[in-house]
C-alpha positions in Angstrom: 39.6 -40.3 71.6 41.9 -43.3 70.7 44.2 -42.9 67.1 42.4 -45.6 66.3 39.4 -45.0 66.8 39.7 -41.7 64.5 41.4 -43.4 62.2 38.5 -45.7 61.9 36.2 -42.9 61.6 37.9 -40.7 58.9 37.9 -44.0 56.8 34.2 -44.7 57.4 33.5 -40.7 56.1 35.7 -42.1 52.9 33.9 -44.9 52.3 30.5 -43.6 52.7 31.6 -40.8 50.0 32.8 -43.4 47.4 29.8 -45.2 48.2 27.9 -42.1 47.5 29.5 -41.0 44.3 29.6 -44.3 43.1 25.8 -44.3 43.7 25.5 -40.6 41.8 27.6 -42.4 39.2 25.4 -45.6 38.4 22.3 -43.4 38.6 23.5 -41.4 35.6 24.9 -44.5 33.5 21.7 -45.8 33.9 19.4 -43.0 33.1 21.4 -42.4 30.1 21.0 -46.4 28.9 17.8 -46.0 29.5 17.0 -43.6 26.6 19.4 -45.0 24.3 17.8 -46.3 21.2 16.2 -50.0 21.8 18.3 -51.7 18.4 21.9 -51.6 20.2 23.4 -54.9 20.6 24.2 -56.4 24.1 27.8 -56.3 23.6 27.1 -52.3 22.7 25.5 -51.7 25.4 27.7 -53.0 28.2 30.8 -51.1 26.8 28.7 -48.3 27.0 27.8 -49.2 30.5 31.2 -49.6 31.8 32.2 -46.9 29.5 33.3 -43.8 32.1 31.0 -40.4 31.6 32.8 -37.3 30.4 30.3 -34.3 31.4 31.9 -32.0 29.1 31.8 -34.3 26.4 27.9 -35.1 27.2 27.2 -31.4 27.0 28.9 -30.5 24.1 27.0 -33.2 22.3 23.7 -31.7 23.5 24.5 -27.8 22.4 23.6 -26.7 19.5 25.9 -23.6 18.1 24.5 -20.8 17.3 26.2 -18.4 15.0 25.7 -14.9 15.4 26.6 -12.8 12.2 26.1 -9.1 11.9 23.6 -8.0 9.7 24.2 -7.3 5.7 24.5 -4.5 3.3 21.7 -6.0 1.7 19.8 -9.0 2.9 17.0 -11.0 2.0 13.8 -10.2 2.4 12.2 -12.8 4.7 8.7 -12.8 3.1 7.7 -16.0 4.9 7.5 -14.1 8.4 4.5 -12.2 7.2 2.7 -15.6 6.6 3.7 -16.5 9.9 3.0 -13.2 11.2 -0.7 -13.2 9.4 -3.1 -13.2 12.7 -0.5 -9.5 13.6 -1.6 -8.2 10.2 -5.1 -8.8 10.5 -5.7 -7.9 14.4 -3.5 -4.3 13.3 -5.4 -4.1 10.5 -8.9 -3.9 12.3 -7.4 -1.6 15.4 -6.9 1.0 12.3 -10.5 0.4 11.4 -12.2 1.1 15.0 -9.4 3.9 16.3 -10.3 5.9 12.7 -13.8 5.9 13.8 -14.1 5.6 17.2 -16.0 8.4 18.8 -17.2 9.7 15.6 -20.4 11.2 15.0 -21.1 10.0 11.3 -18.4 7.5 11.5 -17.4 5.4 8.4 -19.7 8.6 6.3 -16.0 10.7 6.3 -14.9 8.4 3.8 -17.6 10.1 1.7 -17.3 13.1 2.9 -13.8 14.4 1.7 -13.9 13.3 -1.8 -17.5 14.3 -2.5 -16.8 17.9 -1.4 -13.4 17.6 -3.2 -15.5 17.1 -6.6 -18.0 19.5 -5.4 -15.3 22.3 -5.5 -13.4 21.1 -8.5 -16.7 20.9 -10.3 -17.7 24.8 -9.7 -13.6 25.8 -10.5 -12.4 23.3 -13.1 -15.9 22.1 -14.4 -17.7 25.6 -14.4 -15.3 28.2 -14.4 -12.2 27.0 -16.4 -14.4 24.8 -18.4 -11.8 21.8 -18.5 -12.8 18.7 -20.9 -14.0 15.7 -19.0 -13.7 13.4 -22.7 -17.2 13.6 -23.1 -18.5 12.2 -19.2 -20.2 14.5 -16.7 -17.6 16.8 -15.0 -19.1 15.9 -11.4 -18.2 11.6 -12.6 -15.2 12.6 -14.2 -13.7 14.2 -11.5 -15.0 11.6 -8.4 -13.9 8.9 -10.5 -10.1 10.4 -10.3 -10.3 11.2 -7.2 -11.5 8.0 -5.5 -8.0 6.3 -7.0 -6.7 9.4 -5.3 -7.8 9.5 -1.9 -7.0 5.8 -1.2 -3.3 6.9 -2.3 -2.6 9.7 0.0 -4.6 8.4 2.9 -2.5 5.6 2.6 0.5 7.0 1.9 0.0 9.5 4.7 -0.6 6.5 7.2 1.8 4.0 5.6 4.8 6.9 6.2 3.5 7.8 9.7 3.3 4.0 10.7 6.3 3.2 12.5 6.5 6.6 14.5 3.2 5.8 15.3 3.8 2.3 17.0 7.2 3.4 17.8 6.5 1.8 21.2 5.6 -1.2 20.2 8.6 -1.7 17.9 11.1 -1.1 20.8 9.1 -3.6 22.9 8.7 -7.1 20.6 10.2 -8.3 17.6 8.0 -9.1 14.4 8.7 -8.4 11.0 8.7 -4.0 10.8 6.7 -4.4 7.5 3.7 -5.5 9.1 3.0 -1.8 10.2 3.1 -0.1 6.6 1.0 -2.9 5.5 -1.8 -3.2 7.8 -2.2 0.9 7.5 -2.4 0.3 3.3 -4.8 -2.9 4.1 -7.2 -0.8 6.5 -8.0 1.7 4.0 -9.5 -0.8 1.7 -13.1 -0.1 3.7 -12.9 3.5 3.0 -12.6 3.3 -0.7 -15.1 0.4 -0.6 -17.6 3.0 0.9 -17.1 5.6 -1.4 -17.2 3.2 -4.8 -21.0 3.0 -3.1 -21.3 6.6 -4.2 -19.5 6.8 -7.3 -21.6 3.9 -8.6 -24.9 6.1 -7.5 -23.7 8.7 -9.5 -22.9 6.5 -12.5 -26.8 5.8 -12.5 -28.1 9.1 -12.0 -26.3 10.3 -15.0 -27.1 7.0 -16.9 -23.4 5.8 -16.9 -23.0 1.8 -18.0 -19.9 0.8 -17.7 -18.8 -1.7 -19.7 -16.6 -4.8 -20.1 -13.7 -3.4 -18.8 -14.9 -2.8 -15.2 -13.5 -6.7 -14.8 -10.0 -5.2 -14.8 -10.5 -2.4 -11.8 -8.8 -4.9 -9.5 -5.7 -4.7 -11.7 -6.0 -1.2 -10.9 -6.8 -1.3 -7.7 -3.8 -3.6 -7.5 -1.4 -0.9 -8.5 -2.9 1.9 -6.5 -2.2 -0.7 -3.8 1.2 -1.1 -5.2 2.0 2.5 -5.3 1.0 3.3 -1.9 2.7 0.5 -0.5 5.8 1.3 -2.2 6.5 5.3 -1.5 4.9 3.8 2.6 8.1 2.4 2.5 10.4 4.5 1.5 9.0 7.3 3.7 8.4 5.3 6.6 12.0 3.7 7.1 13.4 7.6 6.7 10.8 9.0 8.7 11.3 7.1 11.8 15.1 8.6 11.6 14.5 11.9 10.2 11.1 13.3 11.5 10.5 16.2 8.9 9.5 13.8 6.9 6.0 13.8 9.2 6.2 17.4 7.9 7.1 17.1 4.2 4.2 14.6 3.7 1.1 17.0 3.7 2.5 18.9 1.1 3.8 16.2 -0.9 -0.1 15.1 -1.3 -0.6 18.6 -2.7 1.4 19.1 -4.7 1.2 15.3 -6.5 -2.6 16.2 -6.6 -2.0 18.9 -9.4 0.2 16.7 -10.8 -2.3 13.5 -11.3 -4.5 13.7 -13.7 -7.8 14.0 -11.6 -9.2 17.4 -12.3 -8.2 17.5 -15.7 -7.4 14.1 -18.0 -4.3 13.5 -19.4 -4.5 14.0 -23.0 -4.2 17.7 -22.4 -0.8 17.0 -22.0 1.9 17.8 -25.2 3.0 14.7 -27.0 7.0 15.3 -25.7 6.6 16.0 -22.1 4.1 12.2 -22.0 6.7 10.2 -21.3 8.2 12.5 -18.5 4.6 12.6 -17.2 4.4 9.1 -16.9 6.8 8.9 -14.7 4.4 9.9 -12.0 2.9 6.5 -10.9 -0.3 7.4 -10.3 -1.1 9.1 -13.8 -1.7 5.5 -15.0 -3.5 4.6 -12.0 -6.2 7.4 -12.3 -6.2 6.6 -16.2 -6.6 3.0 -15.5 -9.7 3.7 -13.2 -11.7 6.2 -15.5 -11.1 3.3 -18.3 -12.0 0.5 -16.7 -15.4 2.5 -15.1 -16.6 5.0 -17.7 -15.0 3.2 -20.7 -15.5 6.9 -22.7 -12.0 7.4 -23.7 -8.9 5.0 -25.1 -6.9 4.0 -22.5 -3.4 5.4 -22.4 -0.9 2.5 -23.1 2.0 4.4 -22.8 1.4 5.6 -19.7 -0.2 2.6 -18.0 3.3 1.0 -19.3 5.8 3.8 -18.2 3.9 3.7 -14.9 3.8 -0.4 -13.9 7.6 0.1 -14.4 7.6 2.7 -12.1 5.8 1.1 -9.4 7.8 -2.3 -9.6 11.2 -0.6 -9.3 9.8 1.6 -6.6 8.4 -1.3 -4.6 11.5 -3.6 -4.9 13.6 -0.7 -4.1 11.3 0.2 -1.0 11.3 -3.6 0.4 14.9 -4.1 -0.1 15.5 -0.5 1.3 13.3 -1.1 5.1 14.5 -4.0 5.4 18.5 -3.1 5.2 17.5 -0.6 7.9 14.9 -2.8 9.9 17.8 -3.4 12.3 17.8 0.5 13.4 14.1 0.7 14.0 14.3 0.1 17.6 17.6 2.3 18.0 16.0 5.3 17.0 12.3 5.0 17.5 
């Protein structure tokens, strides 16, 4: 082949490139007029036009930073998730309700069940035998009436701890806000006390019990059983997904608090200097609260109702703030 002739040709190749990238070029400038905003002036937009494109620049402009902070000592608690997170709550909540009874014989009945033969036995010991005072109401009331208050605390409690161990694998699989699991388990035992108010109101009438006025405030009792449950969930749930005796320790913890609630026995047996120590139980003004606001036979105890509510505020605040400073290690160690 002639000099020239490659010559020629290795200048064609150079042109056609330019022509190319110029092309590549003018594509871009005009795709990016294009959608700029229609109120530039003309002038405006021809310097932009034969204004040369800095990629960098362009991409820079269109990142948004992201900064990435480690978690704190003590950080906020992010209430507005579990709005967001609502449908969750409610489709975990009703999974507790089937699973609990699914394959059962009598089903939704062993919410009965277990506190009716509780009072059965505590009737014949404490009732018959030890002759405890009831304040004037039928032991066999007396006694359900505490225990109903009772039974919607430690099944909670028990499930509310056992929660995130539970759905360990779904915490190590998605992200949503932790508190969800301790909540729904508190939530789904709402039907089971439900069922077994049925009974308790049945026995009311077949002993001739009216209660009074007062019955309008067994929400704001049924608010701080809530409360209560909720609040020791927490605390056992975030140390029980790290330390597992906890799963252990939790049975006998519902024993032993049982002897020290008032349910088989009420609480004005107890000496006028060790009241204020016994208040510090939370759910001594719980069970108090209930037998008030149902039978309405004795005074209700102020002191310990008000000892109590303090109680259960600081124990909830201190629970939320506490799981959620160690929400971060959930998925570490579950």
């Amino acid at each position: 082949m002639a000099p020239s002739a490659f010559i020629s040709t290795k200048a064609s190749a150079v042109t056609l490139e330019h022509a190319i990238g110029a092309k590549l070029h003018w594509k871009r400038v005009l795709a990016e007029h294009h959608n700029q905003p229609k109120h530039f002036s003309m002038s405006q937009q021809a310097a932009h036009l034969v204004e040369p494109i800095n990629p960098v620049q362009s991409l820079a402009n269109q990142t948004q930073a992201i900064l990435i902070e480690p978690p704190g000592r003590w950080e906020a608690l992010e209430l507005r998730e579990l709005w967001r997170c609502r449908e969750l709550l409610y489709f975990l909540v009703w999974r507790d309700v089937k699973v609990r009874y699914k394959q059962t014989v009598i089903g939704v009945a062993w919410a009965v069940l277990q506190p009716f033969l509780t009072m059965v036995v505590f009737s014949i010991i404490f009732g018959g035998l030890l002759r405890v005072p009831s304040e004037g109401v039928p032991y066999p009331v007396f006694s359900y009436a505490g225990l109903l208050s009772w039974n919607f605390f430690s099944a909670a409690l028990t499930r509310s701890g056992n929660s995130l161990v539970a759905d360990a694998n779904l915490i190590s699989k998605v992200y949503f806000p932790r508190l969800i699991l301790p909540l729904s388990a508190v939530i789904s035992l709402i039907l089971d006390f439900a069922v077994a108010f049925v009974i308790l109101l049945s026995m009311m009438l077949f002993y001739g019990i009216v209660p009074g006025i007062a019955i309008v405030t067994l929400p704001l009792f049924l608010s701080l059983a809530f409360m209560t449950a909720l609040a020791c969930g927490l605390w056992l749930s975030a140390v029980n997904i790290k330390y597992r005796d906890v799963a252990y320790a939790i049975p006998f913890l519902t024993q032993f608090w049982l002897f020290l609630t008032p349910v088989a026995y009420p609480s004005s047996i107890i000496p006028d200097r060790w009241r204020l120590l016994y208040g510090l139980n939370p759910m001594v003004g719980v069970v108090e609260g209930f037998r008030w606001a149902l039978l309405g036979q004795q005074e209700l105890a102020w002191d310990l109702l008000v000892v109590t509510t303090i109680v259960v505020l600081a124990l909830l605040i201190g629970g939320l703030f506490y799981f959620r400073r160690m929400e971060h290690e959930f998925a570490d160690v579950a």
